[in-house]
C-alpha positions as CSV (number, residue, x, y, z in Angstrom):
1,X,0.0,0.0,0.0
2,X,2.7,2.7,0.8
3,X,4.7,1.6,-2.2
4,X,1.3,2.4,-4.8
5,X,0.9,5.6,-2.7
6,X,4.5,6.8,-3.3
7,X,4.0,6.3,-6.8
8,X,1.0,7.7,-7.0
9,X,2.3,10.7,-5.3
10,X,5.9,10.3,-7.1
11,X,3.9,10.7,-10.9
12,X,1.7,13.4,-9.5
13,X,-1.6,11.2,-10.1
14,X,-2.5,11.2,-6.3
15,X,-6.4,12.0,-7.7
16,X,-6.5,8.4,-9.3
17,X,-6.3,7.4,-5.4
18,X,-10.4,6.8,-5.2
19,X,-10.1,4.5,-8.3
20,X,-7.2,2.6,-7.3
21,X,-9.1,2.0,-4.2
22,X,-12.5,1.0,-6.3
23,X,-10.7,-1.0,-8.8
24,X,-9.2,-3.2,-5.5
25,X,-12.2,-3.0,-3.8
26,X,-13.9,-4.8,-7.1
27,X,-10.5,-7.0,-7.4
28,X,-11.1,-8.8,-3.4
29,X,-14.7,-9.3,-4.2
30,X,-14.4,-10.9,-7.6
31,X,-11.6,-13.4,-5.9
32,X,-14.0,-14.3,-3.1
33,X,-16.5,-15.5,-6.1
34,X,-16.0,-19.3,-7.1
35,X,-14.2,-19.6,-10.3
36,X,-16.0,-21.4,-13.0
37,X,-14.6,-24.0,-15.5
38,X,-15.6,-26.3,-18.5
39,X,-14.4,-29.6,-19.3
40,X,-14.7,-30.6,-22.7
41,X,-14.6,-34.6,-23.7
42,X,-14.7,-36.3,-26.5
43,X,-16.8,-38.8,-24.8
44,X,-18.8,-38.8,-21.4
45,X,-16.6,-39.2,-18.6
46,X,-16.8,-41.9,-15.5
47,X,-17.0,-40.5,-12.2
48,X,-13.2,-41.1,-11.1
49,X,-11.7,-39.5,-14.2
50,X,-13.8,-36.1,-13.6
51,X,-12.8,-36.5,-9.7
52,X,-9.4,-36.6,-10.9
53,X,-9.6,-33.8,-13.5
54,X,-11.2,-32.0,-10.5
55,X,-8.6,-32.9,-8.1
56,X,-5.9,-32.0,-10.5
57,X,-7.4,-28.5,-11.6
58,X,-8.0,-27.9,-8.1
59,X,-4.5,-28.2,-6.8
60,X,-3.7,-25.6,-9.6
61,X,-6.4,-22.8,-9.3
62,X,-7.7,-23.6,-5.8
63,X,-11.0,-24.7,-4.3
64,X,-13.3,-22.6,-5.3
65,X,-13.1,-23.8,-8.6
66,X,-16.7,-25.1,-10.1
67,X,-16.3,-27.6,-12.9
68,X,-18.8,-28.3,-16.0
69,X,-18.4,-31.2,-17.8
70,X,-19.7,-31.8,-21.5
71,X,-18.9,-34.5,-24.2
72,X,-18.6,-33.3,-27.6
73,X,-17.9,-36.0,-30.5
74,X,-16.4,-34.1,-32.6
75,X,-13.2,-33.8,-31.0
76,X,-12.5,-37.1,-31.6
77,X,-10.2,-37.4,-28.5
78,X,-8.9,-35.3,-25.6
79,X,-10.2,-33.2,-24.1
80,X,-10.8,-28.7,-24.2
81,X,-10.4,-26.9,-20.4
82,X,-12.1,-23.1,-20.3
83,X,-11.2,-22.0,-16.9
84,X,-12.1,-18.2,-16.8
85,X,-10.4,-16.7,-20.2
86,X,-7.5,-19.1,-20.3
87,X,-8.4,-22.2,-22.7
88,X,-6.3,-25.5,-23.0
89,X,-7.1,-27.2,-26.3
90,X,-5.7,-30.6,-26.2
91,X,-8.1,-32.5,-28.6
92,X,-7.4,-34.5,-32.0
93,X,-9.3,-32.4,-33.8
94,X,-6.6,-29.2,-32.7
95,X,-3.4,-31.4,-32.9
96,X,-4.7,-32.6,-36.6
97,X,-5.7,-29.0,-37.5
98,X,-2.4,-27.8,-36.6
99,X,-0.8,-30.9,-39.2
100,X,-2.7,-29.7,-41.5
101,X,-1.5,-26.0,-41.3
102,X,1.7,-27.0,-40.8
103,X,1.9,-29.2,-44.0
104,X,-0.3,-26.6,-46.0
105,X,2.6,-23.8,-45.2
106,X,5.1,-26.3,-46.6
């Protein structure tokens, strides 16, 4: 806290102080929201391999995380994450799209 208001004092912007202090007053409520996350499958998943996609998911955003899973078959294998904006897209269908770019730039 006394570093920002140095700075803000330091670059002469001491007026921004009220929305600093709004945008981290919006920041600590949003974190105290569960997270929400999709999970993408090829094929319907059994109830210990989404408890362990949970689990492991979990250990890396933390446990408020609130996972949706879906089976779509035209991803022919893998699976797609959406956690918040960040997407992990570790399906067939990707890894062969990205062969065929690859081969197409050739």
């Amino acid at each position: 806290m006394r570093n920002i208001l140095l700075t803000l004092a330091r670059e002469d912007k001491l007026d921004l102080l009220p929305t600093v202090a709004q945008s981290f007053e919006q920041y600590s409520q949003s974190s105290a929201r569960p997270l929400t996350g999709e999970v993408i499958s090829a094929i319907e998943l059994d109830d210990q391999q989404r408890a362990k996609i949970t689990n492991d998911l979990r250990a890396r955003y933390g446990d408020r995380l609130e996972l949706r899973f879906s089976a779509d078959p035209s991803l022919i294998g893998g699976l797609i994450i959406r956690i918040g904006d960040q997407v992990l897209d570790n399906s067939l269908r990707a890894r062969l799209s990205a062969v065929q770019r690859n081969m197409l730039a050739s």
